[in-house]
C-alpha positions in Angstrom: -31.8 45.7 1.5 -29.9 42.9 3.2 -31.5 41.4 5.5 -28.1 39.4 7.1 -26.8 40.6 10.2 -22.9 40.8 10.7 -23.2 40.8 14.6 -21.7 37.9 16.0 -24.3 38.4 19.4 -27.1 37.7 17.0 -25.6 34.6 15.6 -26.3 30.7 16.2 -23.5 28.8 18.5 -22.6 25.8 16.3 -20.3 23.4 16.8 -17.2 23.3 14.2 -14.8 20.8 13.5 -11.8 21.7 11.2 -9.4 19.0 10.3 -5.9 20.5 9.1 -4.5 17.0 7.7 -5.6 16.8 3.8 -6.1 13.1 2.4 -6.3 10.0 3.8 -4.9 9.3 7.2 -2.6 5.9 8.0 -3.4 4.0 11.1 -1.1 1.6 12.6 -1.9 -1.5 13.6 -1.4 -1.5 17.5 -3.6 1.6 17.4 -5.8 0.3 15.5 -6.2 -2.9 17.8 -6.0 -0.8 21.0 -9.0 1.4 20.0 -10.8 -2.3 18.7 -10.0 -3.5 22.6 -11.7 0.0 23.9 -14.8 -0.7 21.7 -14.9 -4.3 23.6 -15.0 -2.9 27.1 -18.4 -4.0 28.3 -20.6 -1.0 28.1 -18.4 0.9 25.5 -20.0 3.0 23.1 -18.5 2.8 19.4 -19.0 6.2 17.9 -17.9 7.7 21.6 -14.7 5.7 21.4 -14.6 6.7 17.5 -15.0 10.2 18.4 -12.3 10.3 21.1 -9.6 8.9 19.0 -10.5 11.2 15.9 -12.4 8.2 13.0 -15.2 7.5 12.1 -17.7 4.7 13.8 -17.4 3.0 10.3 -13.8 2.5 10.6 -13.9 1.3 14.5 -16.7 -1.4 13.1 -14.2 -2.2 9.8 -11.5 -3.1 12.4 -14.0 -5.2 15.2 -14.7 -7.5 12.6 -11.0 -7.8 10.6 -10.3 -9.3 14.7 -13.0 -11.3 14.9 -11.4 -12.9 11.2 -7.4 -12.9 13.4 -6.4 -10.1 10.3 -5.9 -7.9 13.1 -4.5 -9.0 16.8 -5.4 -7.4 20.0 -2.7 -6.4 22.6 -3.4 -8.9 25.4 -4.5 -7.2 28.9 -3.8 -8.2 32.7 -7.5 -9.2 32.5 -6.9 -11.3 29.3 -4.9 -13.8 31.1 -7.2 -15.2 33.2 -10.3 -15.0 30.4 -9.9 -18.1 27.5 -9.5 -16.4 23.8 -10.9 -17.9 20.8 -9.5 -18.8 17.8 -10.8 -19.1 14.3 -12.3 -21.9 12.8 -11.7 -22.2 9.2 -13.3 -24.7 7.4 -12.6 -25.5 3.4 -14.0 -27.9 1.2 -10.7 -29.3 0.0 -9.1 -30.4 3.7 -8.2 -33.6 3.7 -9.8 -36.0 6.3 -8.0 -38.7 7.9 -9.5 -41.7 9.4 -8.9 -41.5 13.1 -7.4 -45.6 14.0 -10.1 -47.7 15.0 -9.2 -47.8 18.8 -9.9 -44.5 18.9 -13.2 -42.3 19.2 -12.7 -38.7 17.4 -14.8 -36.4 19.2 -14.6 -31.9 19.9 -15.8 -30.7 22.9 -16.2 -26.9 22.8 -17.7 -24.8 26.1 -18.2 -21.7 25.9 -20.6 -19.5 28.9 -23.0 -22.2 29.7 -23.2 -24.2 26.7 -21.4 -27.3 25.8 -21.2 -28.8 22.2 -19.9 -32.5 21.8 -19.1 -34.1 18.5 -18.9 -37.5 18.2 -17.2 -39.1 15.0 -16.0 -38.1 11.6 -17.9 -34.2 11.0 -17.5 -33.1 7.8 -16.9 -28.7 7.7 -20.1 -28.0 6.4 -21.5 -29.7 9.9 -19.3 -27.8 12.4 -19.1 -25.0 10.7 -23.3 -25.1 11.3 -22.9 -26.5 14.9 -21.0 -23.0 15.5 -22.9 -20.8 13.7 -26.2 -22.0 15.9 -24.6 -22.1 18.7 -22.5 -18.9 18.2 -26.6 -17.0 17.5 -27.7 -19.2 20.7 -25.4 -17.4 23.1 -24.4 -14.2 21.0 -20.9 -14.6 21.5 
């Protein structure tokens, strides 16, 4: 005896998700960076925004972090404008550093909320590039 029912009042509501485009799906690079700048909104959740546009929360992380490198630009906004953007710092082991002439102090000033970080003289990478990763875990920027 079968003990499986074909009525459909008897059966579970479940939630079903069919996907008619076989293989892997292209996304362009303004769309990409457009859902990246809904992810930033303050308050945004990732796998909401994911969700909405049809990827995985996987992907939406994949494309946060190839923006935070600069291998993906954001659109800039209206509110943009008025905020300062960061750029990038690269450091590598074979730049070349140049004397700055003696009349001159070298120093980098970088703000950034309530923080200020001044660097006096002649910092090799390795330094700055640990100035700015404690400060960067200081303010979780």
């Amino acid at each position: 005896m079968d003990d499986r029912s074909d009525d459909i009042r008897q059966a579970s509501h479940r939630r079903v998700e069919v996907y008619s485009v076989s293989g892997r799906r292209r996304w362009p690079d303004d769309l990409k960076a457009q859902i990246v700048l809904d992810s930033l909104v303050p308050g945004a959740v990732v796998a909401e925004i994911a969700r909405r546009h049809g990827c995985h929360a996987q992907q939406v992380h994949s494309w946060r972090l190839l923006a935070r490198s600069g291998r993906l630009v954001l659109p800039a906004s209206s509110e943009d404008e008025a905020t300062p953007m960061f750029v990038p710092l690269i450091a590598s082991a074979d730049a070349t550093v140049r004397s700055p002439p003696t009349s001159c102090r070298a120093s980098i000033e970088v703000e950034i909320v309530d923080a200020r970080v001044r660097v006096r003289g002649r910092p090799g990478p390795a330094a700055l590039t640990d100035v700015f990763t404690a400060l960067r875990k200081a303010q979780s920027c």
